[in-house]
N, C-alpha and C positions, 0 to 999 in steps of 0.2 A: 761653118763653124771651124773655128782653128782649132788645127790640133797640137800636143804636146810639142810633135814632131818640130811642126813651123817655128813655133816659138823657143825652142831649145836652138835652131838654126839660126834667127834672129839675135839671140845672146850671145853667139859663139861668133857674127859678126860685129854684134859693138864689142867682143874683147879682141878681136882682130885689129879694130881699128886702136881700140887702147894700146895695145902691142905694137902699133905699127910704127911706133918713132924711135923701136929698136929696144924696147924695154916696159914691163911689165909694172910701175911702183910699187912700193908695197902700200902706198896710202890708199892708191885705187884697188889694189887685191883685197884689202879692209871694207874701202866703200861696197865693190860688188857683193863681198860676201855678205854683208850685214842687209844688202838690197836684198839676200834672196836669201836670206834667214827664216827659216819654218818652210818656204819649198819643197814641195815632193817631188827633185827633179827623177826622171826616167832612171829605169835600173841599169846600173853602170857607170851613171853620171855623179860626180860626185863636183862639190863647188871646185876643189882642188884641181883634179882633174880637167873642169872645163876653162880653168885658169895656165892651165899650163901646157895645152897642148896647141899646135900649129893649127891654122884655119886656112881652108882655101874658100878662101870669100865667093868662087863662081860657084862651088858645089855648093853652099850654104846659102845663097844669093838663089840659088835654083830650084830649091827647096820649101821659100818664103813663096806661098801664091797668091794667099788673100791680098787683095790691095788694099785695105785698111792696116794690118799690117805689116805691108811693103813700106805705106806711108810715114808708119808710126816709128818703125826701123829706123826709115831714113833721118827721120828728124831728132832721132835719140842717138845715132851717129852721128851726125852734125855737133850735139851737143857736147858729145865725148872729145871730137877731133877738135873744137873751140872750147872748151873749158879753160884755158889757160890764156885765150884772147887769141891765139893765134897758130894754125896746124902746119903742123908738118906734112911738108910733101908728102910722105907715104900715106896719110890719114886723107890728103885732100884725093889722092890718086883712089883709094877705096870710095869716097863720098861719090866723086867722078863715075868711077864702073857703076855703081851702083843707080845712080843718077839715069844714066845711058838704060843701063838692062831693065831697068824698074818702068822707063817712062815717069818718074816722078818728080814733083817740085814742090823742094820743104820749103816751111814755113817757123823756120827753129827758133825761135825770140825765144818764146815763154820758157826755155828750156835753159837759156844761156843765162840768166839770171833772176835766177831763184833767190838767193841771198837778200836781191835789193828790197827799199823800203824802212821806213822806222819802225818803230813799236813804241808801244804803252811805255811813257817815264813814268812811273809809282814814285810816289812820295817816302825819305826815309822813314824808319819805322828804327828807334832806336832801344826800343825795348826787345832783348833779345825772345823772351818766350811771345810777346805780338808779333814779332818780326817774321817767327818761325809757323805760326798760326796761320798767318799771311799769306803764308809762301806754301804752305801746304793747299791752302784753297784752289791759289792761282797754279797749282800745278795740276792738280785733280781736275782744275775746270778744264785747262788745255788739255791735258791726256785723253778726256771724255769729248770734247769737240776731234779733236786728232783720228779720234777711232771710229767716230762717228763718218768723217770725212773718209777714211783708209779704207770703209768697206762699202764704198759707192758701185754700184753696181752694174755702170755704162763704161765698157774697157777705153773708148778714147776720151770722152768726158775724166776719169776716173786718174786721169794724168793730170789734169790739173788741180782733182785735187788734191795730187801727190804735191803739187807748189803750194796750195793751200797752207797743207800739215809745214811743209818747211818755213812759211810765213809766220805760223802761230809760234811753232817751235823758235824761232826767229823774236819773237813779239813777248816770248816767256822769258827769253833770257835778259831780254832789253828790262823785263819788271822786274825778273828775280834782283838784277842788279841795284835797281832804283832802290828797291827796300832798301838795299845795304847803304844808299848815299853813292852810289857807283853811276857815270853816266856814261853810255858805251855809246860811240858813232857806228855808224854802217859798218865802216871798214873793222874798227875793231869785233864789231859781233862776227861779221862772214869770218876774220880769224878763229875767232871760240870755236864756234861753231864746225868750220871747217876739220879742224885740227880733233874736232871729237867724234866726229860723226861722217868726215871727207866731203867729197866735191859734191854739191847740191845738183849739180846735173847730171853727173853721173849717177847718181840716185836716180836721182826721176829716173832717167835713162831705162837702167834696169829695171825699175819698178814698172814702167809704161809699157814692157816687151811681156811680161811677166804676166801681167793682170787679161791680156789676151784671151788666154786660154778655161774655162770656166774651171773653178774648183782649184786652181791654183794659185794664183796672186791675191784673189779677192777671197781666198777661204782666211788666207794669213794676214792680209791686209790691214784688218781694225786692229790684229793682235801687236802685230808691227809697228802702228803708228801707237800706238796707245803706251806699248811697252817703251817703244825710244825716247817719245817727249815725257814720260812719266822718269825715265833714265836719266836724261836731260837734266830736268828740273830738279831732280837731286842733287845728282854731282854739280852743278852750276852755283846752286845754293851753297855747297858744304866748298864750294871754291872761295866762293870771298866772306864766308865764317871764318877760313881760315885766313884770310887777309893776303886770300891772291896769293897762297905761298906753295900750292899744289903742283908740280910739275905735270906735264902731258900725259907723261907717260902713266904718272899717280890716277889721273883724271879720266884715264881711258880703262886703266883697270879698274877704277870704282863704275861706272859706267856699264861694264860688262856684268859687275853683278847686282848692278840698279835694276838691267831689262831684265833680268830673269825674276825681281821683285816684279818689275810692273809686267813681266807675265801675271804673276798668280794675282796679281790687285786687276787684271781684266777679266780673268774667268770668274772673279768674285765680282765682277760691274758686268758681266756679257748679257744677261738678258736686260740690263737698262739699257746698253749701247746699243738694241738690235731693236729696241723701242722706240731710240730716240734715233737714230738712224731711217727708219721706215717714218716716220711725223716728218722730220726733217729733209727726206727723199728730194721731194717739189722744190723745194728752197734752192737746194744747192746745187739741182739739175739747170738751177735758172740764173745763181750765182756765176757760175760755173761756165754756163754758156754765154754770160756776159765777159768773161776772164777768154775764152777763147776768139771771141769776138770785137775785142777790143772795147768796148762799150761802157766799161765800167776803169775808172780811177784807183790805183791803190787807196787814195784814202776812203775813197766809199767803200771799194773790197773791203778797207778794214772795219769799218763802222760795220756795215752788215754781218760781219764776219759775230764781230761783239755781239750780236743782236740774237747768231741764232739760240 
């Protein structure tokens, strides 16, 4: 069983590598922190703290023993050090040691693009209180698929379907838009998106190290996906009601206090999410292992996805 120990090691190497091209962003100190929002990291550890301080990657590298989380490490460092398409020597030199000491060989695809893929175009809807009806639906339904998905209970299965939740989330915004008569291409949504919520790998990334450990990732997990794309689907909405005039900065502060609404709108849905979570277990263990396995199509993921 892994312990706290391992997995706080593990984190303190993919912000090593984040760090390693000489500088910390503040979009990636957003993404982390929001990865590991509701975490009960160890006493003394604070997100601040584990954001700012120096890593020696061999001590922390010698720390990690499980090899499924050696594995999981490596390929959620891969994703941090290519998230931008292309690493910097310091990041590829950590991938490197780590490569070496681990005995390991990732398999990083599914990490490096989360973003891709279409979504649902929704027909406009130009009445404003059907419009608003609409969108209410189609958030609630995604938030409750989201949470459903967030509190899978297989730590390396349980990554993917951290890509899931970014898919849906992904597939809500492509609708919220449609209502409005809005038609967003890939590139423009992984913008939105990005810009509100940060680098989708890096997500995962954190999320995948996290979920490790029992009673930590996956206790906050439904409440996380449930609260972000219920956040999401708000501010997205109240973006092009107001005709696209909301700056980033407007969008991320309404945003921060959408998830603390879709906090309390999950502890008033948690025992239907823990219902339909446990029914829908076998489905997504099999979805899932098709998504890992290569076997299954995005457009089928997506149909099926519709389905459950």
């Amino acid at each position: 069983m892994e312990s706290a120990t391992e997995s706080l090691a593990a984190l303190r190497i993919l912000v090593a590598v984040a760090q390693a091209d000489g500088k910390l962003a503040a979009e990636e100190k957003d993404t982390i922190a929001n990865a590991l929002g509701g975490v009960d990291l160890p006493e003394g550890v604070t997100v601040d703290t584990l954001l700012s301080e120096a890593v020696d990657v061999a001590t922390q590298a010698a720390s990690v023993t499980t090899p499924e989380l050696r594995d999981q490490t490596f390929r959620a460092a891969w994703a941090v050090a290519y998230a931008d398409k292309e690493a910097h020597p310091s990041e590829v030199k950590i991938l490197d040691f780590l490569k070496d000491t681990w005995k390991v060989e990732g398999k990083p695809g599914f990490l490096t693009n989360a973003w891709a893929g279409g979504g649902v175009l929704r027909s406009a809807i130009p009445d404003p209180t059907e419009r608003a009806e609409a969108v209410k639906l189609e958030i609630y339904r995604y938030s409750m698929l989201s949470a459903v998905l967030g509190a899978f209970p297989i730590p390396i299965l349980s990554v993917f379907c951290d890509v899931l939740v970014l898919g849906l989330q992904r597939r809500l915004v492509v609708g919220i838009a449609g209502y409005h008569g809005k038609v967003l291409d890939n590139k423009e949504t992984a913008a939105l998106l990005g810009s509100l919520i940060g680098t989708a790998s890096l997500r995962i990334a954190v999320s995948s190290l996290v979920k490790f450990v029992p009673g930590w990732g996956i206790a906050v997990g439904a409440t996380s996906a449930f609260a972000t794309t219920f956040a999401l689907g708000q501010v997205i909405a109240r973006h092009f009601e107001s005709g696209e005039k909301l700056s980033t900065d407007e969008l991320k502060s309404e945003l921060a206090a959408a998830k603390k609404e879709g906090e309390k709108e999950y502890k008033a849905n948690k025992d239907e999410i823990a219902a339909a979570a446990k029914e829908k277990e076998a489905k997504i263990k099999d979805l899932t292992t098709q998504m890992k396995d290569g076997k299954i199509t995005q457009e089928e993921l997506d149909t099926q996805l519709d389905a459950l």
